[in-house]
mmCIF file of the N, C-alpha and C atoms, coordinates in Angstrom:
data_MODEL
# 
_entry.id   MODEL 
# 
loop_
_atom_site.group_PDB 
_atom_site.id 
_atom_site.type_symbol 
_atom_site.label_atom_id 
_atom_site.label_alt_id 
_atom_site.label_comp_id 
_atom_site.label_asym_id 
_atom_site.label_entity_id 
_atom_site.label_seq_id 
_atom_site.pdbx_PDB_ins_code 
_atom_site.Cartn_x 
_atom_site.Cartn_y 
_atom_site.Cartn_z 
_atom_site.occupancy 
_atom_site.B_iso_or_equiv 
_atom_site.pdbx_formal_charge 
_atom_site.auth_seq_id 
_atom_site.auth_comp_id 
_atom_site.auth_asym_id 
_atom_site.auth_atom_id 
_atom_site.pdbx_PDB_model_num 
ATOM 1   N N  . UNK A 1 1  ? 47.005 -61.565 -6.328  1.00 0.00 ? 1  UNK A N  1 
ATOM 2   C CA . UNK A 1 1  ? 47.777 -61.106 -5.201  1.00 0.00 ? 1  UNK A CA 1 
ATOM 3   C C  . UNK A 1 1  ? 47.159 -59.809 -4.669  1.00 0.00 ? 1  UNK A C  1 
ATOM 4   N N  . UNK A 1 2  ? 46.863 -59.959 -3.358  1.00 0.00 ? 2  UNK A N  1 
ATOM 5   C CA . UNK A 1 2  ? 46.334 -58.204 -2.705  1.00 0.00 ? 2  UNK A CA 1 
ATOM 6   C C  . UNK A 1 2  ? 47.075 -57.304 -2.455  1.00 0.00 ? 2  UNK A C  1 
ATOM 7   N N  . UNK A 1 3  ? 46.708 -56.211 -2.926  1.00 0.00 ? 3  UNK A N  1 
ATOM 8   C CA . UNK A 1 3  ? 47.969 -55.093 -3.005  1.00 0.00 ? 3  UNK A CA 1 
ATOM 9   C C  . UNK A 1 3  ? 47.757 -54.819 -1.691  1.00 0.00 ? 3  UNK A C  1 
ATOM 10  N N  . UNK A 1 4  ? 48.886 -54.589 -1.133  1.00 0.00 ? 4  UNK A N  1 
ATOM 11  C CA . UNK A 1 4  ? 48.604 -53.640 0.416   1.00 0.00 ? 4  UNK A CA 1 
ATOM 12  C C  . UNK A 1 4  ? 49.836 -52.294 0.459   1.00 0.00 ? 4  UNK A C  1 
ATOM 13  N N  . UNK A 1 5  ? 49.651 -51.744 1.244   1.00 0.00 ? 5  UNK A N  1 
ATOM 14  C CA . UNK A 1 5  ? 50.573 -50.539 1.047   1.00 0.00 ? 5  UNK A CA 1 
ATOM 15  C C  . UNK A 1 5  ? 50.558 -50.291 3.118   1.00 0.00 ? 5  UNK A C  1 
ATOM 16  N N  . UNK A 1 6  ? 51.968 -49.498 2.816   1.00 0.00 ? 6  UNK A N  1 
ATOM 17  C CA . UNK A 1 6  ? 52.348 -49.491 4.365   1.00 0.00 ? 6  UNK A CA 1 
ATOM 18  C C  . UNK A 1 6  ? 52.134 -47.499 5.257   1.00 0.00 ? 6  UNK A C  1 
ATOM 19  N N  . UNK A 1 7  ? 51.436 -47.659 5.587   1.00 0.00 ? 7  UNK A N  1 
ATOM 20  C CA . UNK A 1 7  ? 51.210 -46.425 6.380   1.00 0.00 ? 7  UNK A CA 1 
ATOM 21  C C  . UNK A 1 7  ? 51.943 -46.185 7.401   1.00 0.00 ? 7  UNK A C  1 
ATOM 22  N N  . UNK A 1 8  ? 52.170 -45.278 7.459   1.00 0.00 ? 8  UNK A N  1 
ATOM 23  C CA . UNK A 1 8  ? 53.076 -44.409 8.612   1.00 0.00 ? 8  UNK A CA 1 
ATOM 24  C C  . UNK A 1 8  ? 52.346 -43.082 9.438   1.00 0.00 ? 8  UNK A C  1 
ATOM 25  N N  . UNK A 1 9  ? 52.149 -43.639 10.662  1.00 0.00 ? 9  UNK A N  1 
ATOM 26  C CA . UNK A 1 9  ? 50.921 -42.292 11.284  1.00 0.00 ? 9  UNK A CA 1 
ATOM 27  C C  . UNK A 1 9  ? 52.507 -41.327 12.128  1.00 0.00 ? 9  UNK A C  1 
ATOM 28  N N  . UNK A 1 10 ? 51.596 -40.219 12.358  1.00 0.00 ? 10 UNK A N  1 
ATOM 29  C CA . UNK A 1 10 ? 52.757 -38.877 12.920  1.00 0.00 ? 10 UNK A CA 1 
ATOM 30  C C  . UNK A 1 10 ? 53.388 -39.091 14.008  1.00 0.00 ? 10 UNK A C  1 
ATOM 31  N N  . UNK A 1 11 ? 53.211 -40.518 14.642  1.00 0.00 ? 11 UNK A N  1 
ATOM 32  C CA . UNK A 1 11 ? 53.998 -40.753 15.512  1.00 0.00 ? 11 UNK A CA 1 
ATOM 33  C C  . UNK A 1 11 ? 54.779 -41.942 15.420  1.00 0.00 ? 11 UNK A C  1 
ATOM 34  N N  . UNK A 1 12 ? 54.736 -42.459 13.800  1.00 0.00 ? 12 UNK A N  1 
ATOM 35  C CA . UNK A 1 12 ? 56.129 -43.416 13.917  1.00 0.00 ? 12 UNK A CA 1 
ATOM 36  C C  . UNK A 1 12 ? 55.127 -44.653 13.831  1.00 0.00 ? 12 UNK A C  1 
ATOM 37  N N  . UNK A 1 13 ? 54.175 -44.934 14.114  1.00 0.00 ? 13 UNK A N  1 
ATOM 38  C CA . UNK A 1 13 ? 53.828 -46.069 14.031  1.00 0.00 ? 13 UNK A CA 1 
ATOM 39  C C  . UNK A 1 13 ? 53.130 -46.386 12.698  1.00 0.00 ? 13 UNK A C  1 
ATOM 40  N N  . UNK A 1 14 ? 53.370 -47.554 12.392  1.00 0.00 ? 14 UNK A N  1 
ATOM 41  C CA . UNK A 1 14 ? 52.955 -48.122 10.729  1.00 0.00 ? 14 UNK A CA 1 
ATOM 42  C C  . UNK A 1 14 ? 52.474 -49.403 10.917  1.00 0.00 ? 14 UNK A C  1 
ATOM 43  N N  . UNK A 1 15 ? 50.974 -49.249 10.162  1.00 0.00 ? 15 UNK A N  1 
ATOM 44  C CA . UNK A 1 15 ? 50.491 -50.738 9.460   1.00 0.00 ? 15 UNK A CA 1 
ATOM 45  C C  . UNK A 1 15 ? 50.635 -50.532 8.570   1.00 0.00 ? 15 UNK A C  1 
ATOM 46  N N  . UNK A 1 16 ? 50.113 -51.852 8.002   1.00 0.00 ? 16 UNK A N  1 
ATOM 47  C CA . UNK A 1 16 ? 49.742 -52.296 7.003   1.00 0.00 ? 16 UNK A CA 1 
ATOM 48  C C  . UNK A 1 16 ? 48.369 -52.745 6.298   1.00 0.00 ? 16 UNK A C  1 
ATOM 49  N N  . UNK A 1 17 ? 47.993 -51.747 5.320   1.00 0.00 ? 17 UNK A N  1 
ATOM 50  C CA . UNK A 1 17 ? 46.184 -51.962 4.789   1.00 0.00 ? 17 UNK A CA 1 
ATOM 51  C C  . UNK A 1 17 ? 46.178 -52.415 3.908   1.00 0.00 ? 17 UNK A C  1 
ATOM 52  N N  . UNK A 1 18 ? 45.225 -53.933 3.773   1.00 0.00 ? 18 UNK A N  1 
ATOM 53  C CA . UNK A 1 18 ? 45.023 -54.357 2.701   1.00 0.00 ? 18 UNK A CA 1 
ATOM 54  C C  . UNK A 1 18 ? 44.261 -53.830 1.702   1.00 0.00 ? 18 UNK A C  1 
ATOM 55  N N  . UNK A 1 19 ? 44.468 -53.052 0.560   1.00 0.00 ? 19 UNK A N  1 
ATOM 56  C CA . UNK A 1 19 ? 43.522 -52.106 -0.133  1.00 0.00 ? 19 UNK A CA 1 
ATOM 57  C C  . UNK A 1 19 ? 42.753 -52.672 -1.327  1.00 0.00 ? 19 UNK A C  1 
ATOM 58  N N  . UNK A 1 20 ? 43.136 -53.490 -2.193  1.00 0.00 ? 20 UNK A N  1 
ATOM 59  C CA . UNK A 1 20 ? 42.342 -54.203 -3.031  1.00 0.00 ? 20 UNK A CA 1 
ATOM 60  C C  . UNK A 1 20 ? 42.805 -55.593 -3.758  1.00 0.00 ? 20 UNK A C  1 
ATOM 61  N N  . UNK A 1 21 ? 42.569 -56.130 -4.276  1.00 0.00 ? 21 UNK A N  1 
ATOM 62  C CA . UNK A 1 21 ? 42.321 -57.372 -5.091  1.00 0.00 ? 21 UNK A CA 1 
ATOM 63  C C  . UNK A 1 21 ? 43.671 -57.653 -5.853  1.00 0.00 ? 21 UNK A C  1 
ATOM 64  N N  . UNK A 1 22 ? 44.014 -57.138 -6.526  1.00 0.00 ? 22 UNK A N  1 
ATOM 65  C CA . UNK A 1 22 ? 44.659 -56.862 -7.670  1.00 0.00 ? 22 UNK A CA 1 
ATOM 66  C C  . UNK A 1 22 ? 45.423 -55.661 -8.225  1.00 0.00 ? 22 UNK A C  1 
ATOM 67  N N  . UNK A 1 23 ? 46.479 -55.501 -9.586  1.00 0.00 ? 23 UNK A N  1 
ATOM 68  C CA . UNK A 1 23 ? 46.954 -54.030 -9.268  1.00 0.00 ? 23 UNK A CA 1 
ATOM 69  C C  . UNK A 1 23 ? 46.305 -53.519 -10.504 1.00 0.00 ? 23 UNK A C  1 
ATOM 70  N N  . UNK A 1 24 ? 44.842 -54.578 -11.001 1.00 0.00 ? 24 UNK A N  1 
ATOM 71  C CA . UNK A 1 24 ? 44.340 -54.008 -12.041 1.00 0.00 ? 24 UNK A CA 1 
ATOM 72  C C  . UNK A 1 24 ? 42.817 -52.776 -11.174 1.00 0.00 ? 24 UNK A C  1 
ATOM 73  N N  . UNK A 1 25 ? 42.584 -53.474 -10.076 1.00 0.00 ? 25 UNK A N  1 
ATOM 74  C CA . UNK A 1 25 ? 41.888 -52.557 -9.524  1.00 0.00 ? 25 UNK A CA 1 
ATOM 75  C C  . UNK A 1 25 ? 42.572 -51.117 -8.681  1.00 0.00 ? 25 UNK A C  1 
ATOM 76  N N  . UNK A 1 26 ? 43.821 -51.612 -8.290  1.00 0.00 ? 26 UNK A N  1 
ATOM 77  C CA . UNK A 1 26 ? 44.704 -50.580 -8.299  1.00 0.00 ? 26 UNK A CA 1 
ATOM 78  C C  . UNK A 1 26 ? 44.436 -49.619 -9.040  1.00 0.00 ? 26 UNK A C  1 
ATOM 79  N N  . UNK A 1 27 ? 44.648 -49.339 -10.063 1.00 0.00 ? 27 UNK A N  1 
ATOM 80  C CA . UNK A 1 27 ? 44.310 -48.010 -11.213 1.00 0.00 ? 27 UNK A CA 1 
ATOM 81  C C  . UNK A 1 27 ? 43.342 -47.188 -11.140 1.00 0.00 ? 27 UNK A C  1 
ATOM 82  N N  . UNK A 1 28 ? 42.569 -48.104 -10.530 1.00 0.00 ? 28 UNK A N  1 
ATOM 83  C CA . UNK A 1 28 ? 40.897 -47.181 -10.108 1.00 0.00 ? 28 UNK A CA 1 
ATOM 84  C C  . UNK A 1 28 ? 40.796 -46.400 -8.977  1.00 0.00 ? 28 UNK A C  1 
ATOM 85  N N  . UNK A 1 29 ? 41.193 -46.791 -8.133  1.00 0.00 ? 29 UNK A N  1 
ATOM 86  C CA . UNK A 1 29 ? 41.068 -46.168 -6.573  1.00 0.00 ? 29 UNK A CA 1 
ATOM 87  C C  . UNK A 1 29 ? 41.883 -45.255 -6.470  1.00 0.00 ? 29 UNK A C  1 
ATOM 88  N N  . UNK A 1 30 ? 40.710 -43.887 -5.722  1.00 0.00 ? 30 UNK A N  1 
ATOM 89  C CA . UNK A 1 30 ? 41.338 -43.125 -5.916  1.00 0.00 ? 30 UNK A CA 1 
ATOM 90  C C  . UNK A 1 30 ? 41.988 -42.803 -4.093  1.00 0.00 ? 30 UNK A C  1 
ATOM 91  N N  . UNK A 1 31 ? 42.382 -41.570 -3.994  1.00 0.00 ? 31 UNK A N  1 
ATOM 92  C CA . UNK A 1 31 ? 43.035 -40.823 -2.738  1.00 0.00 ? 31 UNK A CA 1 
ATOM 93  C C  . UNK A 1 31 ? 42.138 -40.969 -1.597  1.00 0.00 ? 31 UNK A C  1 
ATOM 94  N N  . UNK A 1 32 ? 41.078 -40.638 -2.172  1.00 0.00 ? 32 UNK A N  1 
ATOM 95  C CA . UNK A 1 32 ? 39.766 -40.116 -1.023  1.00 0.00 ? 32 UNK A CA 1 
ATOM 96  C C  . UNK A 1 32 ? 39.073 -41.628 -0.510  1.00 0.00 ? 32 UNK A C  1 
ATOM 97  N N  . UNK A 1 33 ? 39.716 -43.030 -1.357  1.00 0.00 ? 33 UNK A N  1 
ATOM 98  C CA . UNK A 1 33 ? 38.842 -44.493 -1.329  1.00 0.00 ? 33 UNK A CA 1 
ATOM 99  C C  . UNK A 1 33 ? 40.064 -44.748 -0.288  1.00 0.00 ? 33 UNK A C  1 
ATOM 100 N N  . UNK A 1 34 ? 41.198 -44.037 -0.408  1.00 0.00 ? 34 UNK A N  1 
ATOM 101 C CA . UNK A 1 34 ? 42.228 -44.828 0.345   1.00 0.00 ? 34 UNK A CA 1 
ATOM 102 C C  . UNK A 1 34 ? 42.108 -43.993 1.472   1.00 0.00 ? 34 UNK A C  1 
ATOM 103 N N  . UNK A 1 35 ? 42.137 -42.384 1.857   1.00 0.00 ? 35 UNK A N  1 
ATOM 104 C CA . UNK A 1 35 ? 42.042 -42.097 2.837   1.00 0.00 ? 35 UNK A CA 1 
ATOM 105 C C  . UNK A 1 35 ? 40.462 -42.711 3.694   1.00 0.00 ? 35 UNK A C  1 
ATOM 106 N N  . UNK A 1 36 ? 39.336 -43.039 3.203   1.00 0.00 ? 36 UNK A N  1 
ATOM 107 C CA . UNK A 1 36 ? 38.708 -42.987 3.890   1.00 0.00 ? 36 UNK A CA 1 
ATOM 108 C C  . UNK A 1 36 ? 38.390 -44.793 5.131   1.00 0.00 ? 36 UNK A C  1 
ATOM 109 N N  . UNK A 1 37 ? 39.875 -45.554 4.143   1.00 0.00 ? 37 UNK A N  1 
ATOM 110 C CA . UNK A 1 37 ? 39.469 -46.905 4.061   1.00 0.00 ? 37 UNK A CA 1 
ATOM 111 C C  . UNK A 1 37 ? 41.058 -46.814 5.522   1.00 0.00 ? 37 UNK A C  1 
ATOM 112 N N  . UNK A 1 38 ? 41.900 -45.933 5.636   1.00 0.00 ? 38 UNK A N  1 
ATOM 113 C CA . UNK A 1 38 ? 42.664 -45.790 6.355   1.00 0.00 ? 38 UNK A CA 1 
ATOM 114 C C  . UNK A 1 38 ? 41.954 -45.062 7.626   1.00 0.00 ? 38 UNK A C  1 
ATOM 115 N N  . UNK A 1 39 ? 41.053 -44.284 7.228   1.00 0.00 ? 39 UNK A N  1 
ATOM 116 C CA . UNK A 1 39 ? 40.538 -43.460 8.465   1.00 0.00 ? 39 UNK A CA 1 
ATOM 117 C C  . UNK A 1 39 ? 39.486 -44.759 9.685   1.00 0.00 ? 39 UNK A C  1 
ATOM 118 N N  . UNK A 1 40 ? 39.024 -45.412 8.554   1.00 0.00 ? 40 UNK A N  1 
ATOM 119 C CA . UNK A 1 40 ? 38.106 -46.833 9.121   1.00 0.00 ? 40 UNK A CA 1 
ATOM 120 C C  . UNK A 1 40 ? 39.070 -47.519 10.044  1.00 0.00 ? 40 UNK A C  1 
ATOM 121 N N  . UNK A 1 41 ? 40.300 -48.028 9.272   1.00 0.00 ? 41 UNK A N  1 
ATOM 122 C CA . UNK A 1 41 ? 41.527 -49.331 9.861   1.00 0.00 ? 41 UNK A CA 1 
ATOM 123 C C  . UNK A 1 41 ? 41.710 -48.624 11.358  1.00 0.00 ? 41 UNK A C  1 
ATOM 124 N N  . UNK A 1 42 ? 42.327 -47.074 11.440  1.00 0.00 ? 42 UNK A N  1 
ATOM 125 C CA . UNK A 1 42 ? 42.907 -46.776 12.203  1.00 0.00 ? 42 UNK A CA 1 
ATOM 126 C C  . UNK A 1 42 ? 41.822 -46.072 13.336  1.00 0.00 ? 42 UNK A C  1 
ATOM 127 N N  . UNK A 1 43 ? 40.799 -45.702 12.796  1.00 0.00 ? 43 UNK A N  1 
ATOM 128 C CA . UNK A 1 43 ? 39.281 -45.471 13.763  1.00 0.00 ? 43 UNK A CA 1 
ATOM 129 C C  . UNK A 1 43 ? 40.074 -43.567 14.094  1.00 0.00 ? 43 UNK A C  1 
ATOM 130 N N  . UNK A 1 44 ? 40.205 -43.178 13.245  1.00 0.00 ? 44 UNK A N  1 
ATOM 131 C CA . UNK A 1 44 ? 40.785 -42.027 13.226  1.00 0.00 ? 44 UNK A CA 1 
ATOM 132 C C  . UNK A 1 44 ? 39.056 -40.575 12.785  1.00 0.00 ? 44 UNK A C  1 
ATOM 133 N N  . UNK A 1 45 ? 39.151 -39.606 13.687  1.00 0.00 ? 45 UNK A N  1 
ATOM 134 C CA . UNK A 1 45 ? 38.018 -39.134 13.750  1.00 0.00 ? 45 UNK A CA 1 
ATOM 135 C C  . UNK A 1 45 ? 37.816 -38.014 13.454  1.00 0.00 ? 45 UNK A C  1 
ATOM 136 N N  . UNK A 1 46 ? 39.357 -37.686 12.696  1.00 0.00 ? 46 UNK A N  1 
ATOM 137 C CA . UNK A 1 46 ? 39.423 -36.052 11.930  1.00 0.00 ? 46 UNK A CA 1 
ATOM 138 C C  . UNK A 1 46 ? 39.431 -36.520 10.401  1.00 0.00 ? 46 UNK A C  1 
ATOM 139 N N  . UNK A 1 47 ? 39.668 -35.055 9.777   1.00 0.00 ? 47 UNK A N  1 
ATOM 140 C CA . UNK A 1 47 ? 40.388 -35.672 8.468   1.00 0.00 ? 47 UNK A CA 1 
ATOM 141 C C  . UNK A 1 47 ? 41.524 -35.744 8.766   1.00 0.00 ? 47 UNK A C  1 
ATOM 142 N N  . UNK A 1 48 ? 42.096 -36.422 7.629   1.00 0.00 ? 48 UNK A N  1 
ATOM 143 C CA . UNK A 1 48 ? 44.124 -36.611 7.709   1.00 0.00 ? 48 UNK A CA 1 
ATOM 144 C C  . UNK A 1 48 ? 44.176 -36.305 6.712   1.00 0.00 ? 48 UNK A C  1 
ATOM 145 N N  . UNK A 1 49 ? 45.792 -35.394 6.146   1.00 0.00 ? 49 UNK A N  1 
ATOM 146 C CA . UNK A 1 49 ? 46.351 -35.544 5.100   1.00 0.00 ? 49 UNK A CA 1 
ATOM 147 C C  . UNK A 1 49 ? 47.457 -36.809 4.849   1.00 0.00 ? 49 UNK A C  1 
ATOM 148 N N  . UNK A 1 50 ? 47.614 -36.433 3.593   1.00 0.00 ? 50 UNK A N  1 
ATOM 149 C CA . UNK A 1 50 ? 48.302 -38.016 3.560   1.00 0.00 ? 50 UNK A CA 1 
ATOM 150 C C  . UNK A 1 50 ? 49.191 -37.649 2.474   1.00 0.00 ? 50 UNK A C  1 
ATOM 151 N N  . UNK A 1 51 ? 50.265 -37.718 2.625   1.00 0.00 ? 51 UNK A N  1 
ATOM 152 C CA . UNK A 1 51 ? 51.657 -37.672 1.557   1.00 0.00 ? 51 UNK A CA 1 
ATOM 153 C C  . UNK A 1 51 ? 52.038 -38.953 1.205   1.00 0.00 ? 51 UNK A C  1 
ATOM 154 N N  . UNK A 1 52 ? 52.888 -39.081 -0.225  1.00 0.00 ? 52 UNK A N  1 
ATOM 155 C CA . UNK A 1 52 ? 53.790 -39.981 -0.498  1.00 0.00 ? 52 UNK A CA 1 
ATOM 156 C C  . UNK A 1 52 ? 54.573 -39.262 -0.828  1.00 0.00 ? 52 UNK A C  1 
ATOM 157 N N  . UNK A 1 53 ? 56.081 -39.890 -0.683  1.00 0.00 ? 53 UNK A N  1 
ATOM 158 C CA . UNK A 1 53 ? 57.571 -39.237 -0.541  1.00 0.00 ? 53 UNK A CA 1 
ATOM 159 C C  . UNK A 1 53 ? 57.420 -37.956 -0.450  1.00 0.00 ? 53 UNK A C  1 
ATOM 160 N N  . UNK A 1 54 ? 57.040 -36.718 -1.170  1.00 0.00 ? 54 UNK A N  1 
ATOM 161 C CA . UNK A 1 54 ? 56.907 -35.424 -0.954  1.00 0.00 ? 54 UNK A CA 1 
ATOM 162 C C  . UNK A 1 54 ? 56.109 -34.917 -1.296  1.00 0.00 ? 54 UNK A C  1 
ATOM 163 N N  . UNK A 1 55 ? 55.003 -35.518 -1.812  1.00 0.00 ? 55 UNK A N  1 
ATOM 164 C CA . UNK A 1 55 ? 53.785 -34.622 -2.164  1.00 0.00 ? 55 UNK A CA 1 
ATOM 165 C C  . UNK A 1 55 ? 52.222 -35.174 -1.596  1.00 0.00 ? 55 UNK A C  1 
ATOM 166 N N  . UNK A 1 56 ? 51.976 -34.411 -1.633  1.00 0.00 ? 56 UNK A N  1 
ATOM 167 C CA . UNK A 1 56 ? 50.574 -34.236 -0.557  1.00 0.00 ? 56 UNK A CA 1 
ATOM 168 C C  . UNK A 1 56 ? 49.762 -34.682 -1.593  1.00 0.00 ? 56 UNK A C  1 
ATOM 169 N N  . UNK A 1 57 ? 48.948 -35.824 -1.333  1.00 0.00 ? 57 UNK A N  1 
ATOM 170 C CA . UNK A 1 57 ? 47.532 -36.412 -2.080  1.00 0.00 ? 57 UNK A CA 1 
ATOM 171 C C  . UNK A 1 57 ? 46.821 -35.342 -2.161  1.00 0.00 ? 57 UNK A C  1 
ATOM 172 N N  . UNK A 1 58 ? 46.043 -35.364 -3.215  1.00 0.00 ? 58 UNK A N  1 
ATOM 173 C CA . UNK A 1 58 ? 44.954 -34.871 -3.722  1.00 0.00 ? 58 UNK A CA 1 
ATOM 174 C C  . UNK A 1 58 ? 43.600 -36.015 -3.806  1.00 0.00 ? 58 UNK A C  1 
ATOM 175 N N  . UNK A 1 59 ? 43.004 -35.445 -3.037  1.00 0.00 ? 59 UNK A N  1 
ATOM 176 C CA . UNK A 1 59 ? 41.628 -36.604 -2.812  1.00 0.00 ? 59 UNK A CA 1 
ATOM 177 C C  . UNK A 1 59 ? 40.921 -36.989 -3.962  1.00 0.00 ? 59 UNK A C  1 
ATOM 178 N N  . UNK A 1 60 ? 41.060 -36.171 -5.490  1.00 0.00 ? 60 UNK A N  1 
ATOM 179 C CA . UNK A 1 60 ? 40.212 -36.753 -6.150  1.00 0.00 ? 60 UNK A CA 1 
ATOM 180 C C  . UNK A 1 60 ? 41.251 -37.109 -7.181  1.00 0.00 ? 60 UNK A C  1 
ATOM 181 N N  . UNK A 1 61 ? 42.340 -37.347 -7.277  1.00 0.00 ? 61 UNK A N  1 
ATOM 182 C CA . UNK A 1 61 ? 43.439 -38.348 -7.590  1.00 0.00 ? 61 UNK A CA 1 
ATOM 183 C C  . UNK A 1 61 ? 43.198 -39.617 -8.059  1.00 0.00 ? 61 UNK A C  1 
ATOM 184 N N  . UNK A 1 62 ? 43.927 -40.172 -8.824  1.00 0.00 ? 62 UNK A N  1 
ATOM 185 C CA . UNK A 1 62 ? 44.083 -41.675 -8.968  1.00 0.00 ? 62 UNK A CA 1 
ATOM 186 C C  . UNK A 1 62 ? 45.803 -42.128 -7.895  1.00 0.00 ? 62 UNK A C  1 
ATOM 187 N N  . UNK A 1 63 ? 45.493 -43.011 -7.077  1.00 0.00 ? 63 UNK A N  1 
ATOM 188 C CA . UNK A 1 63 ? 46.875 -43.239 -6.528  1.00 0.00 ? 63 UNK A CA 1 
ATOM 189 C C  . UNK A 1 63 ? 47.802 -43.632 -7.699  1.00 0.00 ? 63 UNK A C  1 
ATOM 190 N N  . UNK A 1 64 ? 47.227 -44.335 -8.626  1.00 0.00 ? 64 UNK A N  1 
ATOM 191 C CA . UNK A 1 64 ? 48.428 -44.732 -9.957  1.00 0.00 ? 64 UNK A CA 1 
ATOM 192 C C  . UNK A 1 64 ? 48.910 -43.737 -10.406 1.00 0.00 ? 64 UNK A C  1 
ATOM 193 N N  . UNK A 1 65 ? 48.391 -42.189 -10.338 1.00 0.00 ? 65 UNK A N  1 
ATOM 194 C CA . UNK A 1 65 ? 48.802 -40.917 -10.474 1.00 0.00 ? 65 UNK A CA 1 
ATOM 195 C C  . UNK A 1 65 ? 50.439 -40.518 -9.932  1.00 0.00 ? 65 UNK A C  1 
ATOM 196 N N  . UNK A 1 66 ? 50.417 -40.911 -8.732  1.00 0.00 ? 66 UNK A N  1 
ATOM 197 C CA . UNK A 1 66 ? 51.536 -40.367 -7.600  1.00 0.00 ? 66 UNK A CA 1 
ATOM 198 C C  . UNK A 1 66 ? 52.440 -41.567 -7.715  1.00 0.00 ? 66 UNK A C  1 
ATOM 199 N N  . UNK A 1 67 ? 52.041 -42.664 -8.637  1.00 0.00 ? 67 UNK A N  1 
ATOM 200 C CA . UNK A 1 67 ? 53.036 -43.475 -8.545  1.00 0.00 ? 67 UNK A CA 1 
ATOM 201 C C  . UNK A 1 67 ? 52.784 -44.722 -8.031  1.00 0.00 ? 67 UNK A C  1 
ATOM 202 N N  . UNK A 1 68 ? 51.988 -44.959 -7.148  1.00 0.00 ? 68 UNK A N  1 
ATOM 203 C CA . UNK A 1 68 ? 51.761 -45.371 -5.478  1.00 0.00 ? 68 UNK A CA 1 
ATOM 204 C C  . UNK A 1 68 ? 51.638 -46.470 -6.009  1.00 0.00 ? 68 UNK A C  1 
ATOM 205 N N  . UNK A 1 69 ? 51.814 -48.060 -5.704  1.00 0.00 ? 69 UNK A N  1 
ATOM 206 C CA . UNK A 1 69 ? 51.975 -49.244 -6.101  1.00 0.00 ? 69 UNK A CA 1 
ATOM 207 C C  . UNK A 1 69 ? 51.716 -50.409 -4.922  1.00 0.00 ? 69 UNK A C  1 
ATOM 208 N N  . UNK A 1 70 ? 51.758 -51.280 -5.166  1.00 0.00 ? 70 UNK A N  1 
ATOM 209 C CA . UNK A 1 70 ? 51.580 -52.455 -3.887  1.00 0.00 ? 70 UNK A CA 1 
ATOM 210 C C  . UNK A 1 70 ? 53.079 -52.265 -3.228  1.00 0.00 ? 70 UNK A C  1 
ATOM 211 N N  . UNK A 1 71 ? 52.609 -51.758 -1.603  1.00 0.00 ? 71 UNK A N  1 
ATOM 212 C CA . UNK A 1 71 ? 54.207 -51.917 -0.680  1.00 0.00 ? 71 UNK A CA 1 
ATOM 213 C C  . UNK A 1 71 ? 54.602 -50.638 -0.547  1.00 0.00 ? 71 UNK A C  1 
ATOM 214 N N  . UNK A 1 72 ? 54.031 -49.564 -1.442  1.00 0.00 ? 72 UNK A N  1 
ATOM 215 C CA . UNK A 1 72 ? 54.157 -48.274 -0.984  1.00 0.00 ? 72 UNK A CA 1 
ATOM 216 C C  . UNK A 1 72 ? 53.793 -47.444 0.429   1.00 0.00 ? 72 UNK A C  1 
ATOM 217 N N  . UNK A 1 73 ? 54.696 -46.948 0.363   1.00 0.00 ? 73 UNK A N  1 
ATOM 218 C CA . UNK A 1 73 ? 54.873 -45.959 1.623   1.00 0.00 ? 73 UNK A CA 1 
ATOM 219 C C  . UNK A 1 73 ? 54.347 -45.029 1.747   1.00 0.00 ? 73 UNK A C  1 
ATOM 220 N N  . UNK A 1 74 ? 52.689 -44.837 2.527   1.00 0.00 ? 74 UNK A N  1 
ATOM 221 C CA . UNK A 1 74 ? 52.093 -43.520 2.835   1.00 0.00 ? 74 UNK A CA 1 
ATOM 222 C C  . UNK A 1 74 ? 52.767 -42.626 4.065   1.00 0.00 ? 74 UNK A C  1 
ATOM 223 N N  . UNK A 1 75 ? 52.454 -41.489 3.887   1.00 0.00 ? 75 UNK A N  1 
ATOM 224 C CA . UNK A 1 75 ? 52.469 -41.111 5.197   1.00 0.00 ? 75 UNK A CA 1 
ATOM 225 C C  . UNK A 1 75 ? 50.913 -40.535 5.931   1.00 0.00 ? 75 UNK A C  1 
ATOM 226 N N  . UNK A 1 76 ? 50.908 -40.565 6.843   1.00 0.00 ? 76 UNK A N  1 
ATOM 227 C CA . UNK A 1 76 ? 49.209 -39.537 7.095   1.00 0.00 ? 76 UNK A CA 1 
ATOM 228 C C  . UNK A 1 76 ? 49.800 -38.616 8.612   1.00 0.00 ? 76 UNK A C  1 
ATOM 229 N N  . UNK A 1 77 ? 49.194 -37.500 7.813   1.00 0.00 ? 77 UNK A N  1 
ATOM 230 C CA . UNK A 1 77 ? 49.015 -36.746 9.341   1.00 0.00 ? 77 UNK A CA 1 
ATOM 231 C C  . UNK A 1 77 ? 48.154 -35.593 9.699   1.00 0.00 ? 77 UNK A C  1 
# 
């Protein structure tokens, strides 16, 4: 099953990125694989920060760190 997780940009609008394979590759990927794979989807040409529920990613993070799971709720801004 492909994990995907749901983004939310600063103006309300949200996709959805398919991020990997499995939630065994899940564990691996880190902040900086997901911001840079969100910056691609959305053709976005700064950096972004990117929160889940209240805390601000750290780019060299594991997302399994923050919790973050298939269906999770980013935010970026």
């Amino acid at each position: 099953m492909a994990v995907q997780l749901k983004v939310n940009g600063p103006r309300g609008e949200e996709k959805i990125i398919d991020l990997c394979d499995d939630e065994e590759q899940m564990k691996r990927i880190t902040v900086l694989h997901l911001k840079k794979k969100i910056e691609h989807e959305l053709r976005i040409i700064h950096d972004i920060r990117m929160v889940f529920r209240t805390q601000t990613l750290e780019e060299s993070s594991l997302l399994s760190s923050y919790g973050i799971k298939h269906m999770s709720t980013i935010q970026h801004c």
